[in-house]
C-alpha positions as a printed NumPy array, in Angstrom:
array([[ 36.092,  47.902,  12.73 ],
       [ 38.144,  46.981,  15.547],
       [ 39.738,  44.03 ,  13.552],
       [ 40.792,  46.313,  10.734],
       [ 41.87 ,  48.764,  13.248],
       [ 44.438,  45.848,  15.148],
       [ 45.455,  44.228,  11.444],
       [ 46.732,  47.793,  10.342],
       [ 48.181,  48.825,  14.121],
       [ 49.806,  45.685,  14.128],
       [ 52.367,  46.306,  11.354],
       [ 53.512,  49.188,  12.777],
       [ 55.121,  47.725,  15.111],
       [ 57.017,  45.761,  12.676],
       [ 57.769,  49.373,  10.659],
       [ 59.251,  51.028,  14.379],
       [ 62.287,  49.335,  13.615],
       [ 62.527,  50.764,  10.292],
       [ 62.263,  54.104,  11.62 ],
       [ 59.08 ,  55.273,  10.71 ],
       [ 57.4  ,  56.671,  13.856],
       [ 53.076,  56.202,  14.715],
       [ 52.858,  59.624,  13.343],
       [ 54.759,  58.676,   9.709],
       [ 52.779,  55.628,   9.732],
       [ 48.955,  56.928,   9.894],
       [ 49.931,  59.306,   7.204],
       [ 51.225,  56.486,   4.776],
       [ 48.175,  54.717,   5.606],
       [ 46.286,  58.312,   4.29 ],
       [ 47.913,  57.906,   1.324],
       [ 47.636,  54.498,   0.576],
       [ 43.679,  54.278,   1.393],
       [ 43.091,  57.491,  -0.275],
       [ 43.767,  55.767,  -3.518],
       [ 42.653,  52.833,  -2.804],
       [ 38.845,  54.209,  -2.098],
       [ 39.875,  56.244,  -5.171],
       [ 40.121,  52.969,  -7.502],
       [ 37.29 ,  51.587,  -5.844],
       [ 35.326,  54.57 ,  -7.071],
       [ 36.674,  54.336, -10.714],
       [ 37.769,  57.962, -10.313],
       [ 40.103,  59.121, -12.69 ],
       [ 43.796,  59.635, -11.481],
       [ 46.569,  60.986, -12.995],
       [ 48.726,  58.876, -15.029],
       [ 51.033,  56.149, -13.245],
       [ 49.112,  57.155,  -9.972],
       [ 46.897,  54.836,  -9.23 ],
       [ 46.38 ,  51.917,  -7.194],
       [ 46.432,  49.536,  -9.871],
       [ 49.803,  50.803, -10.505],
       [ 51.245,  50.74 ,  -7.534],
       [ 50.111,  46.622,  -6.813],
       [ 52.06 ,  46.158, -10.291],
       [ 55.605,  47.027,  -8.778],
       [ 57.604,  45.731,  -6.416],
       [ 61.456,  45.598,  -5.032],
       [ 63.185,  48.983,  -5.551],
       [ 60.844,  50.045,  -8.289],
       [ 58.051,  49.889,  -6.19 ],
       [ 59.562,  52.922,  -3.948],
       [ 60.761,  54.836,  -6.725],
       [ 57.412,  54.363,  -8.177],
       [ 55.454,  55.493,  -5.053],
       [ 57.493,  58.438,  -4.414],
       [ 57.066,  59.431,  -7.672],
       [ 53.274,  59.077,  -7.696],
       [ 53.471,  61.208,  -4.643],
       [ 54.929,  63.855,  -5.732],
       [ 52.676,  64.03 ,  -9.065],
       [ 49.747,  64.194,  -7.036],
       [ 50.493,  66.684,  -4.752],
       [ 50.777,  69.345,  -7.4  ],
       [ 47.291,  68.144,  -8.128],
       [ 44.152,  70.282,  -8.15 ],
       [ 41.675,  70.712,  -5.484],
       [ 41.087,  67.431,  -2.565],
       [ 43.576,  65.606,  -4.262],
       [ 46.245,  67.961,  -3.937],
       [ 45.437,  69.085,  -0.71 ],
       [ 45.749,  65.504,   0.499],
       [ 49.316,  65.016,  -0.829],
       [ 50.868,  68.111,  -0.433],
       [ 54.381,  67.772,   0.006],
       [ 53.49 ,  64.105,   0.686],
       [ 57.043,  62.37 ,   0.668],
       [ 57.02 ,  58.532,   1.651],
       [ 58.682,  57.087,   4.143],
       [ 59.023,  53.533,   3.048],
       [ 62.817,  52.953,   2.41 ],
       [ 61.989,  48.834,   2.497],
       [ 60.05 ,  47.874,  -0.31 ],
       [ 58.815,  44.481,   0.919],
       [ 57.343,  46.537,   4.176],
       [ 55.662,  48.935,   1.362],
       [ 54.191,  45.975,  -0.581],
       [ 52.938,  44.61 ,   2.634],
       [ 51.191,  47.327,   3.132],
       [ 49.6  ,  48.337,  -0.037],
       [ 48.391,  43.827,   0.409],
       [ 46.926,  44.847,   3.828],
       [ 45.   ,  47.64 ,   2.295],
       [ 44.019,  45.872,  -0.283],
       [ 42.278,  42.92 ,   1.676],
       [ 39.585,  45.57 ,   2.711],
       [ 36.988,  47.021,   0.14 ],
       [ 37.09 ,  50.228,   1.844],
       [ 33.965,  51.932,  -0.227],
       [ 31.998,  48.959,   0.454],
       [ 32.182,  49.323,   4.155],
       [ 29.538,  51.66 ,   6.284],
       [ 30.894,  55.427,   6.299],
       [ 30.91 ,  54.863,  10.103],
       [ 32.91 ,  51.725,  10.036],
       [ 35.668,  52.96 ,   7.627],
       [ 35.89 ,  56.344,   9.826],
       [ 35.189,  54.925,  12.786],
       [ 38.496,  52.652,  11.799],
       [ 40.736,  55.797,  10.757],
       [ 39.959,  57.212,  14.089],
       [ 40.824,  54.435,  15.714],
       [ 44.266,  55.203,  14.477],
       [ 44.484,  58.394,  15.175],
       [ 43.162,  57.652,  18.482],
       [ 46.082,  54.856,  18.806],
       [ 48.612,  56.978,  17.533],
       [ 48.03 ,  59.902,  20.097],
       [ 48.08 ,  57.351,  22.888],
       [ 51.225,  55.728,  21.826],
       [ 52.958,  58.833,  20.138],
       [ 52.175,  61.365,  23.35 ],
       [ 54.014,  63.983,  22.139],
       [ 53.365,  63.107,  18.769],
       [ 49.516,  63.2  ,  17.515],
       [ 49.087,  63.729,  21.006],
       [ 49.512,  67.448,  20.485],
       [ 46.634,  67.228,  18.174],
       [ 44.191,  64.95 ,  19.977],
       [ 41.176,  66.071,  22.223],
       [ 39.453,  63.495,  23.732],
       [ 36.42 ,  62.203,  22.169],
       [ 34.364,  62.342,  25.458],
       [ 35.217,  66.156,  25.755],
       [ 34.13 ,  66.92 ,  22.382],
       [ 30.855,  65.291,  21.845],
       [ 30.064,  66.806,  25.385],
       [ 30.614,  70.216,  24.128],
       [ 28.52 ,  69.537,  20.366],
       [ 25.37 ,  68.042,  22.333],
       [ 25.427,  71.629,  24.1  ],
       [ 26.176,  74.176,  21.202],
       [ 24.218,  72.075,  18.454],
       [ 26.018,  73.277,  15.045],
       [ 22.495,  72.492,  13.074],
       [ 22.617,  73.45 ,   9.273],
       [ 19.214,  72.642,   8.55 ],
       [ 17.501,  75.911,   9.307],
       [ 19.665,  78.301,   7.937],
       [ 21.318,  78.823,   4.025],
       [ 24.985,  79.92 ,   4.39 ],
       [ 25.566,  78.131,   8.69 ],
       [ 29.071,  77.348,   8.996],
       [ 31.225,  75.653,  11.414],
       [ 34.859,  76.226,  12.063],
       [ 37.644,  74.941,  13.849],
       [ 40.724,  77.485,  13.589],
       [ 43.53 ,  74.989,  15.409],
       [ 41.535,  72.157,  13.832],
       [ 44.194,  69.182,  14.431],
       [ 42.771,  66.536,  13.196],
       [ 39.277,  67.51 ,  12.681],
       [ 37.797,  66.166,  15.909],
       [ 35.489,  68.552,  16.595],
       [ 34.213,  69.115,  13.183],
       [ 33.861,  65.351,  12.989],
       [ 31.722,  65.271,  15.604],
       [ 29.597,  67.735,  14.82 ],
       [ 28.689,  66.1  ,  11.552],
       [ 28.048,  63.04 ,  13.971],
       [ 25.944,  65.191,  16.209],
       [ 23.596,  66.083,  13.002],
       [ 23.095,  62.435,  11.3  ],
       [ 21.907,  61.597,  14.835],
       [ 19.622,  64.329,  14.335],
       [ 18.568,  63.296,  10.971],
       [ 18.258,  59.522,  11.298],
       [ 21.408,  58.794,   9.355],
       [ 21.569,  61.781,   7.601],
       [ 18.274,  61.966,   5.657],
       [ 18.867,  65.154,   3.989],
       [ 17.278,  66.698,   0.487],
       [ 19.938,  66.641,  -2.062],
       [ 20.503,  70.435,  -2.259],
       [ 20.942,  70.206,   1.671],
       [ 23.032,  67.082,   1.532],
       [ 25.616,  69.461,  -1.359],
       [ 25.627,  72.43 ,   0.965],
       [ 26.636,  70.392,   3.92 ],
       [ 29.192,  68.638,   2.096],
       [ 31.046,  71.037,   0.452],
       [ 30.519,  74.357,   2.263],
       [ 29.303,  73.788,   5.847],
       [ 32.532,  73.092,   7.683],
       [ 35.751,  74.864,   7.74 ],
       [ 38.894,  74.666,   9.53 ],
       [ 42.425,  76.495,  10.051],
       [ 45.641,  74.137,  10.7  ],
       [ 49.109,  75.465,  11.205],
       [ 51.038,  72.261,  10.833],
       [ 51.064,  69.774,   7.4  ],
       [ 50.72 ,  66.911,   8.282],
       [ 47.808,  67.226,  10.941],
       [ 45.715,  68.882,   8.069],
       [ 46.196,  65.999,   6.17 ],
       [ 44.872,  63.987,   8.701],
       [ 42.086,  66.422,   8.854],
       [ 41.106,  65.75 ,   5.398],
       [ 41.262,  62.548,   5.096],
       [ 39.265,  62.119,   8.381],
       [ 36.06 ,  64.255,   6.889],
       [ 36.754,  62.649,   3.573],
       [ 35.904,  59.265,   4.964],
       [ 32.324,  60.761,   6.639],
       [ 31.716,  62.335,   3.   ],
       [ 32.679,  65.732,   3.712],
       [ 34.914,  67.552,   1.443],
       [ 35.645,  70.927,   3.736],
       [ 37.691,  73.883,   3.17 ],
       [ 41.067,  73.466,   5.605],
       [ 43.464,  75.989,   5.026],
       [ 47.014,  75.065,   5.802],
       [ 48.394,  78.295,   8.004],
       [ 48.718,  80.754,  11.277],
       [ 44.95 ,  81.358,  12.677],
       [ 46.824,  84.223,  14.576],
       [ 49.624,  86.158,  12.884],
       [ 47.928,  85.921,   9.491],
       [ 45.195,  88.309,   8.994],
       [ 41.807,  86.566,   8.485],
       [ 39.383,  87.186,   5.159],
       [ 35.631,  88.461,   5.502],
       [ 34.27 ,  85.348,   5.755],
       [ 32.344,  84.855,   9.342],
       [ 31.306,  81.562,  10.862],
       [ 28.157,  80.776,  12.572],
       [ 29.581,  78.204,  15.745],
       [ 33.109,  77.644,  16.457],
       [ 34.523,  74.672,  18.123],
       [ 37.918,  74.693,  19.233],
       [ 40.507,  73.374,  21.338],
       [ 43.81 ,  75.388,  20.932],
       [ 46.983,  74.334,  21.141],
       [ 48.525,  74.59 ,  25.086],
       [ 51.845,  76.301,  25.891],
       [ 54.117,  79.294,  25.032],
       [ 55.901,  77.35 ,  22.403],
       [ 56.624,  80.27 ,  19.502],
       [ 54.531,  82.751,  20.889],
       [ 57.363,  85.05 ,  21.333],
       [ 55.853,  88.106,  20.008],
       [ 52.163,  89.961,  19.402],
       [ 50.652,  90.137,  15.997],
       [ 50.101,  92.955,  14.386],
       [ 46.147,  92.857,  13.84 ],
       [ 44.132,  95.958,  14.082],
       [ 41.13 ,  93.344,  15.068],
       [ 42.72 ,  92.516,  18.753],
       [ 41.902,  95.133,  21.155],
       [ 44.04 ,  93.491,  23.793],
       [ 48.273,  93.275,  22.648],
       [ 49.436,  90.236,  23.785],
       [ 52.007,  87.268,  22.895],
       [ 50.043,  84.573,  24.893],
       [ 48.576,  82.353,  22.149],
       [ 45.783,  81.085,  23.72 ],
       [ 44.583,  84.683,  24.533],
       [ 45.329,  85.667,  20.948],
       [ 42.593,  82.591,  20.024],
       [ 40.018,  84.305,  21.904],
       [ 40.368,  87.517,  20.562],
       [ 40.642,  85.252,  16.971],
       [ 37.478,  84.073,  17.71 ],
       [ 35.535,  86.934,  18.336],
       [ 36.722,  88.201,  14.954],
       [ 35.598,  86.034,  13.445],
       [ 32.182,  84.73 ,  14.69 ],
       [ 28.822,  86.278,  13.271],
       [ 26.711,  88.714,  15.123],
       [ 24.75 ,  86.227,  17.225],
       [ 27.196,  83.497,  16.479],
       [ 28.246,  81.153,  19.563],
       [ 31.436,  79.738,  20.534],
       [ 32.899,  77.178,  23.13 ],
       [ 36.872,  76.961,  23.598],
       [ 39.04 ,  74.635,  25.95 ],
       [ 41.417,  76.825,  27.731],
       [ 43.699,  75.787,  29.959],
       [ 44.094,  77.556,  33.738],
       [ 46.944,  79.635,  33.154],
       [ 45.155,  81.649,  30.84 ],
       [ 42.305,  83.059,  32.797],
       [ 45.346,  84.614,  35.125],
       [ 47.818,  84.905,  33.076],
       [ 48.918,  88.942,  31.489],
       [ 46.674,  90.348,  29.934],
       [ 43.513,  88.162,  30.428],
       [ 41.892,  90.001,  32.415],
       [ 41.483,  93.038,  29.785],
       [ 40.808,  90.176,  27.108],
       [ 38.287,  88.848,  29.224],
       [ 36.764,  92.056,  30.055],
       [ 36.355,  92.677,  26.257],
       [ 34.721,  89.257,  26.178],
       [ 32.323,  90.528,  28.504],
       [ 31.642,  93.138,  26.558],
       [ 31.177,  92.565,  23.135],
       [ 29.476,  88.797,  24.264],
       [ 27.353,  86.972,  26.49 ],
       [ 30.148,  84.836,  28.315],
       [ 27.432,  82.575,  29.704],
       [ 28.924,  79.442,  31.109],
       [ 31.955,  78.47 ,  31.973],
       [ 33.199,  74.77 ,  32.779],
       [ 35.498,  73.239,  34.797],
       [ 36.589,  70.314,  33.447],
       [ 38.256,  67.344,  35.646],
       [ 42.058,  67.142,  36.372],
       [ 43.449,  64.52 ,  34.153],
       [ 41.437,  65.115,  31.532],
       [ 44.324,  65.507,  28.986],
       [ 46.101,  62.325,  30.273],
       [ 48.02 ,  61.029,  28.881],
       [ 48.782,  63.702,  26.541],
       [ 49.086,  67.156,  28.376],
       [ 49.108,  65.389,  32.362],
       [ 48.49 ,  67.847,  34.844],
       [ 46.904,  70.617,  33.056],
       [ 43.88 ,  71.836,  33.964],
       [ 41.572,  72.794,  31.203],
       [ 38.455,  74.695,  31.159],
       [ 35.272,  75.146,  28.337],
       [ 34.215,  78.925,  27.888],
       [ 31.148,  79.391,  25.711],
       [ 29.723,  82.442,  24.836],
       [ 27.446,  84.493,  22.324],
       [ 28.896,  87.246,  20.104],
       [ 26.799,  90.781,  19.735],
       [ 25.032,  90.566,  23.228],
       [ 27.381,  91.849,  26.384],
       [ 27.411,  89.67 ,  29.009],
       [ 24.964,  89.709,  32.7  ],
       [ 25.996,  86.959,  34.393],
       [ 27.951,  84.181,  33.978],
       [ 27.117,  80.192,  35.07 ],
       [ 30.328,  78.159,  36.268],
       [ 30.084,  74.771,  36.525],
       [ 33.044,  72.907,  38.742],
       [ 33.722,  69.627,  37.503],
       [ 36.935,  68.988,  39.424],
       [ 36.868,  69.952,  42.627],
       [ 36.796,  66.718,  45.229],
       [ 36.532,  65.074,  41.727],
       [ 38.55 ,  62.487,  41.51 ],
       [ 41.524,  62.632,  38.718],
       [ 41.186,  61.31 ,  35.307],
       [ 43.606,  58.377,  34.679],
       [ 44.079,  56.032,  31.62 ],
       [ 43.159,  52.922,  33.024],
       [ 41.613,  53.019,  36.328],
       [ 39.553,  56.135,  35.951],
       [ 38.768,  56.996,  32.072],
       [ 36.9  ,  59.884,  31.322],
       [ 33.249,  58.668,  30.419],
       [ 30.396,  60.498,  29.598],
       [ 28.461,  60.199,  32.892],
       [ 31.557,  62.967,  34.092],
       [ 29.563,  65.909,  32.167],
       [ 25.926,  64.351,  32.739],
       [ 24.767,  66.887,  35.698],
       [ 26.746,  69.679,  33.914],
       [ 24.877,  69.479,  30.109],
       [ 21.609,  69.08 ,  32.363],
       [ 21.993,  72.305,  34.352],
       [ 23.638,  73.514,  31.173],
       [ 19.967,  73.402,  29.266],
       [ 18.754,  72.817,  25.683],
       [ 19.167,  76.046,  24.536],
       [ 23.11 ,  76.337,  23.028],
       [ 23.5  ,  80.35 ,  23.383],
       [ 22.856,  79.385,  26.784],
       [ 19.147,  80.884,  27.929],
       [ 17.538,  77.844,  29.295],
       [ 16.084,  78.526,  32.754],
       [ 18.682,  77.913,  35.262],
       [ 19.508,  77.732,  39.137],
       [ 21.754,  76.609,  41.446],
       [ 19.63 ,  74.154,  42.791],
       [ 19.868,  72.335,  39.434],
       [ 23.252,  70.764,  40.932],
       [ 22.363,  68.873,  44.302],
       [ 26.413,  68.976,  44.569],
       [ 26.726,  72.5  ,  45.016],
       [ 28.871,  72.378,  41.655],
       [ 26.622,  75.286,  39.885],
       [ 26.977,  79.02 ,  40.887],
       [ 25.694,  81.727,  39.287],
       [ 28.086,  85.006,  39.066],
       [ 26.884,  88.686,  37.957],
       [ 29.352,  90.925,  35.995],
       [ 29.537,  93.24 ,  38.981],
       [ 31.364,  90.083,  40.639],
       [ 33.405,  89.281,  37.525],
       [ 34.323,  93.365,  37.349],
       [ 35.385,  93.212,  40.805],
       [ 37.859,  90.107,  40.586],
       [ 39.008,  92.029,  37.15 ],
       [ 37.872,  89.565,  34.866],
       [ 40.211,  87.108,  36.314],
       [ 37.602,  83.809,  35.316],
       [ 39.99 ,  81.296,  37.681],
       [ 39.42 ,  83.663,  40.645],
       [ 35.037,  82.403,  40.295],
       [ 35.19 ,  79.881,  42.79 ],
       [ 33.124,  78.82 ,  46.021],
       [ 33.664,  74.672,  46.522],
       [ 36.037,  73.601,  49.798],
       [ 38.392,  71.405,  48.02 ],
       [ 38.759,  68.661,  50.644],
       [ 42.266,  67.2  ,  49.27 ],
       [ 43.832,  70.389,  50.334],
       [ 43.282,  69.533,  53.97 ],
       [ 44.067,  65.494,  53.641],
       [ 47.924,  65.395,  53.898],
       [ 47.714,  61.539,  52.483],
       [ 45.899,  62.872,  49.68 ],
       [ 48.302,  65.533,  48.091],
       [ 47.766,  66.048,  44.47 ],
       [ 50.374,  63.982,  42.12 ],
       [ 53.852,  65.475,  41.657],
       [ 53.367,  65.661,  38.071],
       [ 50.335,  67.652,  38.401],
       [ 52.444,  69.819,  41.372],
       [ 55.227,  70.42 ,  38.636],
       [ 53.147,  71.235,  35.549],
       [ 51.346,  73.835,  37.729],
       [ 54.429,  75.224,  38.52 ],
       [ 55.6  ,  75.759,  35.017],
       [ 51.776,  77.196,  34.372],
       [ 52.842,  79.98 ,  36.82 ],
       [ 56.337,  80.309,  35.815],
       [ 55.418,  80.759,  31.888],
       [ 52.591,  83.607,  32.933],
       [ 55.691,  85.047,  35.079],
       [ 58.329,  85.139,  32.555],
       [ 55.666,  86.209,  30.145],
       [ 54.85 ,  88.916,  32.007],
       [ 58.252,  89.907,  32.234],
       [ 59.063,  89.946,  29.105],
       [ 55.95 ,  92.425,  28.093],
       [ 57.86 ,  94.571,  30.924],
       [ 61.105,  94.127,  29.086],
       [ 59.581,  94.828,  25.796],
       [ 58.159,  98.003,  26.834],
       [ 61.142,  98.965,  28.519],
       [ 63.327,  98.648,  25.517],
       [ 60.483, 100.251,  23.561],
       [ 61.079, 103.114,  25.895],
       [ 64.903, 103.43 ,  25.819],
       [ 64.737, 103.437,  21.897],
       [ 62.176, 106.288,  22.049],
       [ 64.868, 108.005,  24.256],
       [ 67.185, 107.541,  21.806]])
């Protein structure tokens, strides 16, 4: 795996000087291995489409011929077409093409183990958000974080007809990914009966993506675990959902303010608000089922920011916000360094007693690329005081966490700090007091634009109503 994953990373290096970035390069690679497993399966394509066809070209008819092919197929119907929809190539040297497809070609993709081929892709993806930052970074949640939070919610299909899982700001599928991972380990390699083994692979897992491209990825990632989900390509917020309900939801949305200049208009959120991540809460709740369970990554500034403590108190009322997790500065490096991030899981239908918080970064030390990774022993202590049980109902006590890291708060305690989750905490934080142990600049300054975006957000809901008022004077 890791030698086809260094063969295929190593000519795009050679393709950065063309001008094709890491992001424009794992989607060629989509393409090109999407119809290469395609010819290896002897499925039919259309006409002049095919892999065949493609090895028979070269020069300047080979990239006339591939965009061509391109833009056949992505007026295809069903997985095809949603792969290469409004798929453009970005090859504009056709000996750097033809290397390519001859790279590609070396490998007999179906014959590989459906981990290996994956496991490969991801290691692209993976490669690409590290190198890209800003680029598939933006789409990328570590791999660490995720399997962490599937061990504790346990999306299992087996016992019930219609389960679903969704991801609404799916990126690149991570978290639906692993929780198909999460259930072959459950299943010994995914011994399933064959009506079982349909259901879960065409109508198990769902996801929502508002950008192209990272859908795309999406696909193609599932597609290579043999899942063929349902992905739509749009807004999880400002469009207005269908009926359809999902049993667990895994989700990391998107950080920042970026576009969310305005509320949606949608008679489902209580709570009007233009904070995004806010807006994915009240999302959620929408559309979970009665008894359905969900775990979100938030970052800090939205458990103070406007308006979160009347989402949170609707949280608390229409769910059992049960636990809520800390998780270590750094986390995000080297994608989103300096925010702090948090996991809130909760229970839809039954209002919430008490809520668990588990502090995984106080007088922890900070996550860093190379000298301290994130690794699973981080979230060891928490997923044992955390329990088996994934609506969160295992037995638990403080006791569970010789650290003092796990505190149990009633929702007298959360009523009195207004639902304000950030304000739940009780650890000393020792680098506070050690002047030769300051937190990093970077961290200092992303902070500071955390409390400058709630501020200007804030004033602009004061603005708004203000000019709402004038106009009604009017």
């Amino acid at each position: 795996m890791s030698d086809i994953v260094q063969k295929l990373w190593g000519f795009c290096h050679t393709l950065r000087h063309e001008g094709i970035d890491y992001g424009d390069y794992i989607e060629q690679i989509t393409y090109l291995l999407f119809l290469k497993m395609a010819d290896e399966r002897d499925i039919e394509m259309p006409e002049a489409c095919g892999w065949k066809s493609l090895k028979e070209h070269s020069g300047t008819e080979l990239t006339e011929h591939y965009s061509d092919a391109l833009r056949k197929l992505g007026k295809q119907d069903g997985l095809l077409g949603d792969v290469f929809a409004g798929a453009l190539s970005r090859f504009h040297n056709p000996v750097s093409l033809k290397k390519m497809i001859s790279l590609i070609d070396e490998t007999e993709w179906t014959g590989l183990d459906i981990d290996v081929k994956a496991m490969a892709f991801e290691g692209l993806l993976e490669k690409a958000a590290s190198e890209g930052k800003k680029g598939a970074g933006q789409y990328f949640t570590p791999r660490i974080v995720i399997q962490m939070i599937v061990r504790c919610m346990k999306p299992d299909p087996r016992g019930q007809r219609d389960f679903s899982i969704m991801d609404p700001a799916c990126g690149t599928s991570g978290f639906l990914v692993c929780a198909y991972e999460w259930l072959k380990e459950m299943t010994s390699g995914g011994a399933l009966d064959r009506d079982l083994a349909k259901r879960i692979r065409y109508s198990t897992y769902y996801g929502q993506e508002l950008v192209e491209r990272p859908r795309r990825l999406a696909l193609m990632n599932l597609y290579l675990h043999g899942i063929e989900p349902e992905i739509k390509l749009g807004d999880s917020i400002y469009e207005i959902p269908d009926a359809k309900k999902f049993n667990v939801i895994l989700t990391n949305p998107p950080f920042g303010t970026k576009g969310a200049n305005q509320s949606p208009v949608r008679e489902d959120f209580v709570v009007e608000t233009s904070n995004k991540q806010l807006n994915f809460i009240q999302h959620v709740m929408t559309i979970l089922t009665p008894g359905g369970r969900a775990a979100i990554v938030v970052p800090d500034n939205v458990l103070f920011a406007d308006k979160a403590g009347e989402v949170f108190k609707v949280l608390c009322e229409d769910c059992d916000l049960h636990t809520v997790l800390r998780l270590p500065d750094g986390t995000f490096t080297p994608y989103s360094p300096g925010t702090k991030t948090n996991v809130i899981f909760f229970t839809k239908g039954i209002p919430t007693d008490h809520t668990w918080v588990y502090d995984c970064r106080t007088n922890v030390p900070k996550i860093t690329k190379k000298d301290r990774p994130l690794t699973r022993e981080h979230f060891a202590q928490f997923e044992k005081c955390f329990g088996t049980d994934p609506n969160g109902r295992s037995p638990r006590d403080p006791k569970d966490s010789p650290e003092d890291r796990w505190h149990r708060f009633h929702i007298s305690e959360l009523r009195e700090r207004d639902y304000k989750i950030d304000s739940l905490k009780w650890l000393r934080d020792e680098s506070l007091s050690d002047t030769d142990d300051m937190p990093d600049p970077v961290e200092l300054a992303a902070e500071a634009i955390d409390e400058l975006e709630s501020a200007v957000a804030e004033l602009n809901a004061i603005l708004d109503l203000m000019g709402n008022g004038y106009a009604a004077e009017e």
